[in-house]
Backbone bond lengths (Angstrom), bond angles and torsions (degrees), N, CA, C in turn:
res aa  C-N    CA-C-N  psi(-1)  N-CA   C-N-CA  omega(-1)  CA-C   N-CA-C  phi
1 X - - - 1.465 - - 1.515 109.31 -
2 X 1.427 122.53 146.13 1.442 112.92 -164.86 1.280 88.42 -144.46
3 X 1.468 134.07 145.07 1.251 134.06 -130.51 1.920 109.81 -132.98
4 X 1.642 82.37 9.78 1.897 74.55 -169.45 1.428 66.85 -127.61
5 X 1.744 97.10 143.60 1.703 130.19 155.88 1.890 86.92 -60.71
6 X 1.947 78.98 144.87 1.124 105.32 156.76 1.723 122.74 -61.02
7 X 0.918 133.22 154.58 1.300 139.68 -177.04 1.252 111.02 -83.20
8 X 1.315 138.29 117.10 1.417 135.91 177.89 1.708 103.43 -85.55
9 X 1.569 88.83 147.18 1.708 112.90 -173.81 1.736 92.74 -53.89
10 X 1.612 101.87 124.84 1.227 115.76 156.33 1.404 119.28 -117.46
11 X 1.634 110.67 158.76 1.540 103.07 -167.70 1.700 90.36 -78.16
12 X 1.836 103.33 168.90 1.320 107.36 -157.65 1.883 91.01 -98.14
13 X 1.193 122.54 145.11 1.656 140.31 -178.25 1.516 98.47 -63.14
14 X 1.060 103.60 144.92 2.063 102.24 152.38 0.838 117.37 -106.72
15 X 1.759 106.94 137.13 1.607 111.58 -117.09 1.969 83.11 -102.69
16 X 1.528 93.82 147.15 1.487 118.61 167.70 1.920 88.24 106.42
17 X 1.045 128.24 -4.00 1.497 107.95 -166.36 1.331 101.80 -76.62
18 X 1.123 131.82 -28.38 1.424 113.68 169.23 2.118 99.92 111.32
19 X 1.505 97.92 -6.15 1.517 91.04 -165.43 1.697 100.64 -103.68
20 X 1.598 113.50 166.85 1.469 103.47 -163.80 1.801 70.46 -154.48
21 X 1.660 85.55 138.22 1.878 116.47 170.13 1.693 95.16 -91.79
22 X 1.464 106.57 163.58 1.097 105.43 -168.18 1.653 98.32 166.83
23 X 1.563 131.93 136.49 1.150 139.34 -177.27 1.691 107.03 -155.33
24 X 1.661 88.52 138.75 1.617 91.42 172.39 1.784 122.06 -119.02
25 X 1.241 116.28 156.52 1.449 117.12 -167.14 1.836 97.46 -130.54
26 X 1.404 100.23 139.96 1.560 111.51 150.99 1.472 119.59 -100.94
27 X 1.110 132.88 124.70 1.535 110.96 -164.56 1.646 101.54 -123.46
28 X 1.495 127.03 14.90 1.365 113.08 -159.58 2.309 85.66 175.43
29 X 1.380 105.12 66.13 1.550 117.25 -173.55 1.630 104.55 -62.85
30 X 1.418 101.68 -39.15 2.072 107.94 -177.20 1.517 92.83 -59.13
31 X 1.174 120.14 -63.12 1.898 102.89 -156.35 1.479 108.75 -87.73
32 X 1.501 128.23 -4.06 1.583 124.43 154.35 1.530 113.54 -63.39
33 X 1.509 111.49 -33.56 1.738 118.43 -178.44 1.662 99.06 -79.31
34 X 0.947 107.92 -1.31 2.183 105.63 -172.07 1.557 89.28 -111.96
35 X 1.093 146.70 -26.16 1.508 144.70 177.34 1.235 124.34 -40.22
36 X 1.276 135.34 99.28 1.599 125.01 -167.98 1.592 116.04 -108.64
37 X 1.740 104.73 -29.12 1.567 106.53 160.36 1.718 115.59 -141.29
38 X 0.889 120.85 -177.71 1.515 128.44 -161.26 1.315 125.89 -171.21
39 X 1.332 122.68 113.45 1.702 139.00 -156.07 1.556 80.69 -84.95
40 X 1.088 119.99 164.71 1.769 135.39 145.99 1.761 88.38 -123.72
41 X 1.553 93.53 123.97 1.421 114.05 176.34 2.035 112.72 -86.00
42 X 0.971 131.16 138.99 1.479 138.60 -171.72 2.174 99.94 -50.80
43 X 0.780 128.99 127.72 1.468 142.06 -143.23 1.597 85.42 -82.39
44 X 1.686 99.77 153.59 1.721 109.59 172.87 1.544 93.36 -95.28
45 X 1.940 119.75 115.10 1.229 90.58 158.39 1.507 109.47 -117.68
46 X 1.139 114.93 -171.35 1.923 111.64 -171.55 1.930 79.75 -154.89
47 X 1.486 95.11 115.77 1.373 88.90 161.74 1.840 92.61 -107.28
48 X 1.719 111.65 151.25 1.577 123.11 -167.36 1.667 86.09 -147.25
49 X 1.565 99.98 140.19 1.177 133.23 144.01 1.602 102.65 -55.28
50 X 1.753 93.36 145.59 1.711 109.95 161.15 1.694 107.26 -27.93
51 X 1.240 105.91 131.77 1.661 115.60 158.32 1.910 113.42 -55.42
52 X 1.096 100.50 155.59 2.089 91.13 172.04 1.155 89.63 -67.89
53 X 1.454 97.51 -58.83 1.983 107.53 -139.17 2.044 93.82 -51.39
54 X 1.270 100.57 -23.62 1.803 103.26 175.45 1.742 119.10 -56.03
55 X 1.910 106.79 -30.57 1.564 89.83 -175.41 1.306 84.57 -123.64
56 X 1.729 70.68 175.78 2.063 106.83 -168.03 1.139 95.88 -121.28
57 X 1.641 93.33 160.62 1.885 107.38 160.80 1.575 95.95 -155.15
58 X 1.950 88.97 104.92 1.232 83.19 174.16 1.882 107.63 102.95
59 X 0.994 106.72 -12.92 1.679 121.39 -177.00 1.850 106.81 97.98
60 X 1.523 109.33 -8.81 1.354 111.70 -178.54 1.384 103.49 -109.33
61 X 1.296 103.80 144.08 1.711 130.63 166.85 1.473 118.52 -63.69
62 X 1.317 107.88 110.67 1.691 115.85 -179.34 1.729 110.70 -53.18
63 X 1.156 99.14 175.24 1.391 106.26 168.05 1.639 95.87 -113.09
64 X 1.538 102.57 151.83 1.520 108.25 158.36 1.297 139.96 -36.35
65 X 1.152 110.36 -29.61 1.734 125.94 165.56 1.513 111.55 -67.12
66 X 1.468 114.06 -57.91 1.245 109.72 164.19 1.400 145.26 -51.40
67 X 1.303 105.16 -34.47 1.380 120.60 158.02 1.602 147.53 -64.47
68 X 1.486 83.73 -11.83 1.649 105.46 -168.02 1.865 76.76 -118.35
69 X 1.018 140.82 -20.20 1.341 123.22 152.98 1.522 141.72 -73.20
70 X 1.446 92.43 -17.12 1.928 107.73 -175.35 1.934 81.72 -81.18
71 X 1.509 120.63 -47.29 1.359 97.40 -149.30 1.602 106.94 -78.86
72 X 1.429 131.12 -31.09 1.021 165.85 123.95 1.890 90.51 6.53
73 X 1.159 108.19 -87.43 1.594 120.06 177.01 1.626 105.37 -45.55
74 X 1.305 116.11 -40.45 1.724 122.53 -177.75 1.614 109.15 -62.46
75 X 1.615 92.31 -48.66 1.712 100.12 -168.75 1.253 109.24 -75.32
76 X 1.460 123.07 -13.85 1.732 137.21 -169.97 1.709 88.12 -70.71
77 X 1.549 129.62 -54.44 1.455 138.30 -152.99 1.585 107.27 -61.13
78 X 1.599 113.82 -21.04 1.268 115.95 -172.37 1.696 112.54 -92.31
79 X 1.563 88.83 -10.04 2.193 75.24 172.87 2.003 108.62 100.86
80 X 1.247 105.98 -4.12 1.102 106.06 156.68 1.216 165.63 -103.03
81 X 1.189 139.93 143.74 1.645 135.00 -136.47 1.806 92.64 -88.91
82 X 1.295 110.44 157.02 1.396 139.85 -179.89 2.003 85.91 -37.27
83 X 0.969 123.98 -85.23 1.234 150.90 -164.49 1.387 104.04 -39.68
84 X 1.215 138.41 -76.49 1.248 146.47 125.15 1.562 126.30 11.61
85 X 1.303 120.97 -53.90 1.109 116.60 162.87 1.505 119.96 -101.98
86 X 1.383 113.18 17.97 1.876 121.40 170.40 1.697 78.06 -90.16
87 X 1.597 145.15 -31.83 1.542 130.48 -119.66 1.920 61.51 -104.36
88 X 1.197 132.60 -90.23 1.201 131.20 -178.18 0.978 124.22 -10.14
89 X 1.796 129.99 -53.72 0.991 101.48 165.26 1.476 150.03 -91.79
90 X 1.356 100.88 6.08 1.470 119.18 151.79 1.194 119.12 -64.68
91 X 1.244 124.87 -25.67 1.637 134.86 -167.11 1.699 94.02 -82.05
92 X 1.273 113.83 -53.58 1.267 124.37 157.21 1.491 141.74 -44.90
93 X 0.899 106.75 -26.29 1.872 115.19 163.91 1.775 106.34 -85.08
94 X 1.450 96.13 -62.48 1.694 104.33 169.18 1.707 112.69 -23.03
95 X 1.156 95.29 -60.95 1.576 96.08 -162.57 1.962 107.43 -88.78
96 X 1.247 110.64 -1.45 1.557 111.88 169.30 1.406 94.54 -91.36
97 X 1.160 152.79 -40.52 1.263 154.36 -161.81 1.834 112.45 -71.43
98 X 1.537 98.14 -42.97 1.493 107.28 154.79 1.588 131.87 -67.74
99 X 1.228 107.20 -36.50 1.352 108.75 151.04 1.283 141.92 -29.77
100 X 1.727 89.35 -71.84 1.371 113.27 -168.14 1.513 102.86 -49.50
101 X 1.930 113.61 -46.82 1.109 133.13 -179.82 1.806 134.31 -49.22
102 X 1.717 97.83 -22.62 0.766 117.26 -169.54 1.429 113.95 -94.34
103 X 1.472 114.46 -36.70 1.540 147.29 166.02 1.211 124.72 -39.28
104 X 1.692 110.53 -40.30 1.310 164.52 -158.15 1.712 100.43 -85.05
105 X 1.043 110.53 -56.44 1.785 95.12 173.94 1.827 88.87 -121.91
106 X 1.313 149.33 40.63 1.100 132.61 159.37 1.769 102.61 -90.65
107 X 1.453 112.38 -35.48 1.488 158.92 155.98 1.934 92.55 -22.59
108 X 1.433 98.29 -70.06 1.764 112.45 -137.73 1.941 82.86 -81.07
109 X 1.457 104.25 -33.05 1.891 106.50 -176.38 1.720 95.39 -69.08
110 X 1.328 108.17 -59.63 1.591 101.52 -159.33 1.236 92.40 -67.36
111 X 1.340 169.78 -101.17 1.248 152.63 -138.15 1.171 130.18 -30.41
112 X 1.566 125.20 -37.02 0.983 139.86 162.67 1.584 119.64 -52.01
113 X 1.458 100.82 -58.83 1.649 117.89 -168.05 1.637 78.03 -51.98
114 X 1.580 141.96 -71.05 1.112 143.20 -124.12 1.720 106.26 -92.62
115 X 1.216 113.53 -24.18 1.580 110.32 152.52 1.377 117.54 -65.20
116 X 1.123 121.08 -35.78 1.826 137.12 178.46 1.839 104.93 -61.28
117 X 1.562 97.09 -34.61 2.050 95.67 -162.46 1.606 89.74 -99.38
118 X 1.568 123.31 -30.08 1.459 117.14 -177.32 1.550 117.23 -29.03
119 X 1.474 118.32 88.96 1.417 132.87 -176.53 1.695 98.47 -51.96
120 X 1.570 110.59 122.39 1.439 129.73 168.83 1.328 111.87 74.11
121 X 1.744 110.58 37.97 1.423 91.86 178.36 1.578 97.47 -137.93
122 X 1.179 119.95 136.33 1.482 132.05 -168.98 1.853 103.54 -101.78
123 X 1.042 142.15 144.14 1.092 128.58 152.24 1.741 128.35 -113.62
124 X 1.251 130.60 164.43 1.653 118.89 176.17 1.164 96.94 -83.30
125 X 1.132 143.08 -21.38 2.028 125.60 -151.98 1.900 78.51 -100.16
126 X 1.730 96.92 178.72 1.344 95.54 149.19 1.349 97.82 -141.89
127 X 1.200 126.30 150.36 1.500 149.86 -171.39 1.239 125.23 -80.97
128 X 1.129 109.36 100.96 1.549 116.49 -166.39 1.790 111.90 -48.89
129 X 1.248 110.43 111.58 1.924 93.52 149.86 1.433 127.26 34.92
130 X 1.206 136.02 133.12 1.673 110.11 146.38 1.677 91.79 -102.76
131 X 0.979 129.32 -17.64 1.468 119.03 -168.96 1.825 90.73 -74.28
132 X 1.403 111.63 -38.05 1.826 97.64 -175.28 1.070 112.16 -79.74
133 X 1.535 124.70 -23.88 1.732 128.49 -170.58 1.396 90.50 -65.23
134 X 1.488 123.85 -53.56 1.327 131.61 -164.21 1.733 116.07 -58.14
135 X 1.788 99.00 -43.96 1.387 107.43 172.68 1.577 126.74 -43.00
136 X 1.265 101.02 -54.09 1.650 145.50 170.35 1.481 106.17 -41.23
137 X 1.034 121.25 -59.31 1.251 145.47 -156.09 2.072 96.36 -76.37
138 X 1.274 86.45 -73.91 1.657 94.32 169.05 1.410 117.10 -51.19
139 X 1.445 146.58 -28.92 1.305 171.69 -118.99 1.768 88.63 -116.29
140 X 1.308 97.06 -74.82 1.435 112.22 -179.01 2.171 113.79 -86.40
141 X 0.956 90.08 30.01 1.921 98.73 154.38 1.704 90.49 45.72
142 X 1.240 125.53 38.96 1.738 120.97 162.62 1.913 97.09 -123.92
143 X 1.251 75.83 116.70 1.863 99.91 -177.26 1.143 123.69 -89.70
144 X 1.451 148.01 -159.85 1.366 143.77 -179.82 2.032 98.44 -84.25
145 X 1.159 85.87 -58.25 2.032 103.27 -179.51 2.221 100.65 -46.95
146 X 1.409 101.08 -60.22 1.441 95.03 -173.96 1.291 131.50 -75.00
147 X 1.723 101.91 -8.48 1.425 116.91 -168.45 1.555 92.06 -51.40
148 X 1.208 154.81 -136.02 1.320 143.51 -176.91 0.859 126.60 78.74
149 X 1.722 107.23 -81.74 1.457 142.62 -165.34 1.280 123.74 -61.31
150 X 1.551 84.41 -39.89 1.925 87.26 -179.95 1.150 133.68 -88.82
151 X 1.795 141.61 144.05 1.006 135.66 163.98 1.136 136.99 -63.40
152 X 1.699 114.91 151.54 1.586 112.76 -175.54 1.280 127.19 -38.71
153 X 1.426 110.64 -38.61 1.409 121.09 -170.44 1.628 97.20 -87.08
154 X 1.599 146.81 14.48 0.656 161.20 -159.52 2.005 99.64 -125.25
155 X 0.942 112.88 -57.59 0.983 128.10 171.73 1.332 139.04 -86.08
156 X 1.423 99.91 0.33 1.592 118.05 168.52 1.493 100.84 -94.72
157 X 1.464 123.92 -36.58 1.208 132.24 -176.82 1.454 111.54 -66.38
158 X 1.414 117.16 -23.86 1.226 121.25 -179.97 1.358 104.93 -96.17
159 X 1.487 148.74 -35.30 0.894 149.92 -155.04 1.910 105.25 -112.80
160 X 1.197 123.43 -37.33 1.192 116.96 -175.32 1.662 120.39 75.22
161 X 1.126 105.86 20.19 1.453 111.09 178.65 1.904 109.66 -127.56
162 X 1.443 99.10 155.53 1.657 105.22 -156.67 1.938 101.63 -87.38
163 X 1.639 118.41 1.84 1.306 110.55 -172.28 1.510 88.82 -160.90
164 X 1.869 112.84 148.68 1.481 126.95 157.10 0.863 105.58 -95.47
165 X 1.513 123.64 154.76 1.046 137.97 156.50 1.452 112.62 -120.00
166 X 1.645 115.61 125.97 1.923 103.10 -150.03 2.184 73.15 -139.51
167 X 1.731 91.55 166.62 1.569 100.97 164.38 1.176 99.05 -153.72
168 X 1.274 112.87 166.11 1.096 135.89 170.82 1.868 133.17 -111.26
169 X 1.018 139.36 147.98 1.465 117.32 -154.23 1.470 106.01 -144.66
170 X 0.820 148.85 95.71 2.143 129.23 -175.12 1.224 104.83 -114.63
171 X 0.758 143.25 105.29 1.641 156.76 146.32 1.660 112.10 -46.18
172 X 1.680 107.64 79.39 1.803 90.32 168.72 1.043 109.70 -70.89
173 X 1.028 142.17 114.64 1.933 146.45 170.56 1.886 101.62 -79.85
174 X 1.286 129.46 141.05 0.995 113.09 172.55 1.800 99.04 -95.35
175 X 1.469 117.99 176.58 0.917 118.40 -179.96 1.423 133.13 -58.18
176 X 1.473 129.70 164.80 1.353 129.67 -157.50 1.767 90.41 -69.66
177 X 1.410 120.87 139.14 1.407 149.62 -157.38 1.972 94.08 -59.71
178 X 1.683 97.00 -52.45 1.745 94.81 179.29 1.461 108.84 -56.87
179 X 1.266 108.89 -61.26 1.694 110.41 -171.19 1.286 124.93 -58.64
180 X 1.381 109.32 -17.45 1.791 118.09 176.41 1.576 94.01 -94.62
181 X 0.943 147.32 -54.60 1.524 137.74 164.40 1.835 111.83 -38.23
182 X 0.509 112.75 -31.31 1.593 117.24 -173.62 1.500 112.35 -108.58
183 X 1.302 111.72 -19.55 1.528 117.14 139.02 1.319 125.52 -75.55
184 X 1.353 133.33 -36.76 1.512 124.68 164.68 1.442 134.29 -66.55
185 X 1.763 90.84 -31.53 1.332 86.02 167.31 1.571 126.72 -90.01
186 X 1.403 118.20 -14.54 1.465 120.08 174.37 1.508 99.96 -77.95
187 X 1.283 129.34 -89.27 1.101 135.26 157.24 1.922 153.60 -4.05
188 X 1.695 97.20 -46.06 1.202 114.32 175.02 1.696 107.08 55.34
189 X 1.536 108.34 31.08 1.259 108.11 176.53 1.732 110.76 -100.63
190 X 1.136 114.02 148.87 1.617 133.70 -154.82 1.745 95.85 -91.52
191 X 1.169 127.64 116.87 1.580 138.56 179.71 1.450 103.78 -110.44
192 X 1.378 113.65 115.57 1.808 126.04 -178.48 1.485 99.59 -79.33
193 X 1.648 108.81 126.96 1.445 121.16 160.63 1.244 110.69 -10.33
194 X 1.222 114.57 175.99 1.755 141.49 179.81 1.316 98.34 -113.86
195 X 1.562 120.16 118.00 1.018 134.21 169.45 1.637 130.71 -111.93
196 X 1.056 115.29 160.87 1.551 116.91 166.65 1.925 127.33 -123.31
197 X 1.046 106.05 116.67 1.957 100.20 177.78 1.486 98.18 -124.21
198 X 1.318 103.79 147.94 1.246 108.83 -171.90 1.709 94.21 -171.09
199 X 1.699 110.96 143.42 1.548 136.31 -175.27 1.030 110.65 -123.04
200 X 1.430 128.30 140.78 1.441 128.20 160.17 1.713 105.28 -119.71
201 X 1.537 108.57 130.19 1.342 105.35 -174.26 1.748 99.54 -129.83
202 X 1.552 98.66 157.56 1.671 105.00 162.04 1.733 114.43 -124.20
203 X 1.406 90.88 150.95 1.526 95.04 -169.89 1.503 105.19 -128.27
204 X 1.695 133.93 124.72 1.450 132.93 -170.16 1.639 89.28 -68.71
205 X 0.944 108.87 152.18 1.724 128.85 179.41 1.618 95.63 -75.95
206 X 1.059 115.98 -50.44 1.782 123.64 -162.04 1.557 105.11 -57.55
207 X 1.355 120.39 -61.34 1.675 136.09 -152.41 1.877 86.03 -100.96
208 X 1.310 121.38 -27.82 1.629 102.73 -151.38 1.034 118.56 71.32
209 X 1.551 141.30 -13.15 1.267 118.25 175.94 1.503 137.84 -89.65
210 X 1.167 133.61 156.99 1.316 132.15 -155.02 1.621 90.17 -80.30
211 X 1.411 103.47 140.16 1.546 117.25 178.64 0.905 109.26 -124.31
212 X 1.919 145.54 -18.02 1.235 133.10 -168.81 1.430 101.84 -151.68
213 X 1.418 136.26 137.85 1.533 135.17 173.66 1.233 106.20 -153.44
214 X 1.486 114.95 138.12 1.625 151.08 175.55 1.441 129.95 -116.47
215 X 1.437 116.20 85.55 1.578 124.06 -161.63 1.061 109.77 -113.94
216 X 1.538 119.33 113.69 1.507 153.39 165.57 1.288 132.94 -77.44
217 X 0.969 123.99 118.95 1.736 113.03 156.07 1.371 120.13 -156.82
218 X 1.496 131.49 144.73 1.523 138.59 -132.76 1.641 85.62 -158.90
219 X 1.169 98.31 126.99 1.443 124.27 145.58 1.421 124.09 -80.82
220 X 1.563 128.95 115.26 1.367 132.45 172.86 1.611 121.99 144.60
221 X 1.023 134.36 -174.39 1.898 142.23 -158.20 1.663 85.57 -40.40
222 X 1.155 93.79 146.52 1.717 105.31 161.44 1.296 104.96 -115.23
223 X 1.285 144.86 6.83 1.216 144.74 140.82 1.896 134.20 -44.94
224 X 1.324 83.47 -15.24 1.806 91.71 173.60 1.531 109.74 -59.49
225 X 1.274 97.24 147.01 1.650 101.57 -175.37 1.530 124.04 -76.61
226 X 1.434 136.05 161.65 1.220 108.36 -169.30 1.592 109.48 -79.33
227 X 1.230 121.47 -36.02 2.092 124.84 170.51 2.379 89.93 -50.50
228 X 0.927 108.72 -31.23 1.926 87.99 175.76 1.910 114.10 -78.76
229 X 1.338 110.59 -17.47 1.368 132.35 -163.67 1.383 105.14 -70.42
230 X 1.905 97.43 -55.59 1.211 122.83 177.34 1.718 124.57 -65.47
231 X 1.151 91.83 -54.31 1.689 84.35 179.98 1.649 107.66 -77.23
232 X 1.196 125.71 10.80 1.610 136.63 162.48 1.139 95.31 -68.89
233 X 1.567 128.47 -86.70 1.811 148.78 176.86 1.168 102.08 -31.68
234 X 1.605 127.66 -67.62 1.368 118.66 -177.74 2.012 114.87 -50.51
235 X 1.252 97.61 -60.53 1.440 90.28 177.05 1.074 143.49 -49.05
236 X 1.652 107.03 -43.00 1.584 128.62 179.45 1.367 85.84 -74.68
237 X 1.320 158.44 -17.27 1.528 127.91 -169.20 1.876 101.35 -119.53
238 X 1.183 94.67 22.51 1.749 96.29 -159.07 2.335 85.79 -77.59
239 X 1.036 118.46 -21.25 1.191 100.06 179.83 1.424 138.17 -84.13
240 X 1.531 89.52 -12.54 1.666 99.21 175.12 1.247 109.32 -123.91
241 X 2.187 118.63 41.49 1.342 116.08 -156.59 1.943 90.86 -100.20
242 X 1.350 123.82 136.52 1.125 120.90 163.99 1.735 99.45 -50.72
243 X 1.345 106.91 -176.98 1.370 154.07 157.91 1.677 113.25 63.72
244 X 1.251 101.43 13.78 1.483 137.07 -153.52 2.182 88.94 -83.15
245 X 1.208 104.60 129.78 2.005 111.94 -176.16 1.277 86.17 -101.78
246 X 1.548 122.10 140.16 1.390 127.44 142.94 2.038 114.33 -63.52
247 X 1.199 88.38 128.96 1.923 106.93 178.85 1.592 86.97 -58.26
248 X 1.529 116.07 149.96 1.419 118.26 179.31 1.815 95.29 -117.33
C-alpha cells in the first residue's frame, strides 16, 4: 500500500517564472475534527530524468531507440569506452538512490520544524516526534524500502497515533547540462525544464482512508534545499491546512 495520491495532470509553468499551481482538498472533515495526534511519516521522493514522451526533435517525439542513440552519440564525444560509460551510469543511479534517501527524512525533519515556526498558527493534534516516529518505526522492523507495504492499521500499531501525515516529492531533473548540449546541438531536439511536484496527504489510522491532500508543482532550479521545499508546502497549503485553532 503506498500512501500518497497520485498526482493529477497539471498544466506545465513557463519555466523560470518563479510561479507554482497548487490546490488543496478536505475530503473526510468528521475524522480530521476526531484527530488528537499525528506521525509525519519520512517523505516518498523519486528523483526522474526528463520523460521521452516530454522531448522533441523537430516538434516530434522520438522513439526509444532514438533516444538511447542521441545520448549514446553524446557520451561517444567524451572519449569513452562502452564499459566506462555502463560504470557511470551505474555510478549514477547509485548515487540518485542515496539522494532520494536522504531527501526522504531531510523532507519528514523540515516539515515538521515548519508547522512548529508557522507564525500565528495554533493546531488541536500534537505531532508526534520525527526522532520517535522514526524510533517506532525501526522498533517495529518497517524500514525506508518497506515503508509502502504496510497497512494503516499496521502502522498505527506501530506508531500509536490516530492520523499520518505522508508526502510525496519527484524531482524532474532535466538531463546532465553536457549531454543535453550535445543533444541540441547534434540533434536539434527540444529538452523540457526541470521541474518539481510534490503532495502532502493525511490518512485516519481507523478507516485508512485519505482525509486531507495538497498538490503542488513549480517550474525552476532543483537545487533548492529540502528546509526551502518545505516551508514552500507548508505555507502554500497553510490555508486549507486541517487542525489549524482560530487566534482569539
Amino acid at each position: 500500500m503506498r500512501f500518497s495520491v497520485l498526482l493529477p495532470l497539471l498544466a506545465l509553468l513557463v519555466s523560470g517564472c518563479g510561479r507554482s499551481l497548487y490546490t488543496s482538498q478536505a475530503l473526510d472533515a468528521q475524522a480530521l475534527h476526531q484527530h488528537k495526534t499525528v506521525a509525519i511519516l519520512p517523505f516518498d521522493v523519486r528523483i526522474e530524468t526528463v520523460k521521452m514522451a516530454d522531448l522533441t526533435i523537430g516538434g516530434v517525439v522520438p522513439t526509444p531507440e532514438e533516444v538511447e542513440r542521441m545520448v549514446n552519440d553524446a557520451y561517444a564525444g567524451t572519449d569513452l569506452t562502452a564499459a566506462q560509460i555502463e560504470q557511470r551510469k551505474q555510478a549514477a543511479i547509485a548515487s540518485r538512490e542515496l539522494r532520494q534517501r536522504l531527501i526522504s527524512y531531510q523532507m519528514q525533519q523540515a516539515v515538521q520544524e515548519q508547522l512548529q515556526r508557522q507564525r500565528g498558527h495554533r493546531y488541536s493534534v500534537a505531532f508526534q516526534e520525527v526522532l520517535e516516529t522514526n524510533r517506532r518505526l525501526q522498533k517495529a522492523g518497517i524500514t525506508y524500502d518497506n515503508l509502502p507495504d504496510h497497512t494503516m492499521q499496521e502502522l498505527q500499531s506501530a506508531l500509536g497515533v490516530d492520523a499520518i501525515f505522508s508526502g510525496q516529492v519527484t524531482l524532474y531533473q532535466s538531463l546532465p547540462k553536457p549531454i543535453a548540449a550535445a543533444m541540441s546541438v547534434m540533434t536539434n531536439v527540444g529538452i523540457p525544464p526541470s521541474h518539481i511536484a510534490a503532495n502532502l496527504t493525511i490518512h485516519d489510522c481507523n478507516n485508512g482512508k485519505l482525509v486531507w491532500k495538497f498538490d503542488q508543482q513549480v517550474v525552476g532550479n532543483l537545487g533548492a534545499k529540502p528546509g526551502t521545499l518545505a516551508k514552500a508546502l507548508v505555507h502554500n497549503s497553510a490555508h486549507g491546512f486541517p487542525y489549524q485553532l482560530t487566534n482569539n
